[in-house]
C-alpha angles and dihedrals in degrees: 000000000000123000113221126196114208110199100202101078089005086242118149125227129205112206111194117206097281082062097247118139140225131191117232123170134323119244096257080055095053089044090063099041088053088054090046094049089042087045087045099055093042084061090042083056107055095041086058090054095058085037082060095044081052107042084054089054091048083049097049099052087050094054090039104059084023107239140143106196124032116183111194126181095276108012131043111213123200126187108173125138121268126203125205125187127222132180118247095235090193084052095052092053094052083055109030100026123241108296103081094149082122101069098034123107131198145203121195120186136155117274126201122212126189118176 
């Protein structure tokens, strides 16, 4: 995928790998979609800043009274511990030598970045 800028209108283009062409937005456009991403997870922020005030409030009434499960006449809240298990990777090679390709698995996706 190849992104194109054409000068004349300032549209860009966006060309996929058979070569056709689609229009997008222009950069005034993109200007104004960065700002309201910026504006956007300024807000996010700051919402998951009073979600975490309230979520430690949630949490210190259930260890306080000692519960793990509350049920109240329109929410059910559960605070009980969760395990996960990982591989020790430095482990593994002392077992299994350095070449664990085999066994690796990986995800590749597209990441946007504004800054």
């Amino acid at each position: 995928m190849q992104l194109l800028m054409d000068n004349r209108n300032r549209h860009l283009h966006i060309s996929n790998s058979k070569g056709d062409t689609t229009m997008c937005i222009n950069k005034d456009e993109l200007s104004n979609r960065v700002a309201e991403i910026r504006n956007l997870k300024a807000m996010k922020e700051e919402l998951d800043n009073q979600l975490k005030s309230l979520e430690f409030d949630v949490i210190s009434f259930m260890k306080e009274t000692e519960q793990s499960e509350y049920i109240g006449t329109n929410f059910k809240v559960t605070y009980k511990p969760q395990s996960r298990t990982t591989l020790d990777k430095k482990a593994l090679q002392d077992i299994l030598g350095d070449d664990l390709q085999p066994f690796e698995k990986v995800a590749t996706y597209n990441v946007l970045r504004i800054r």
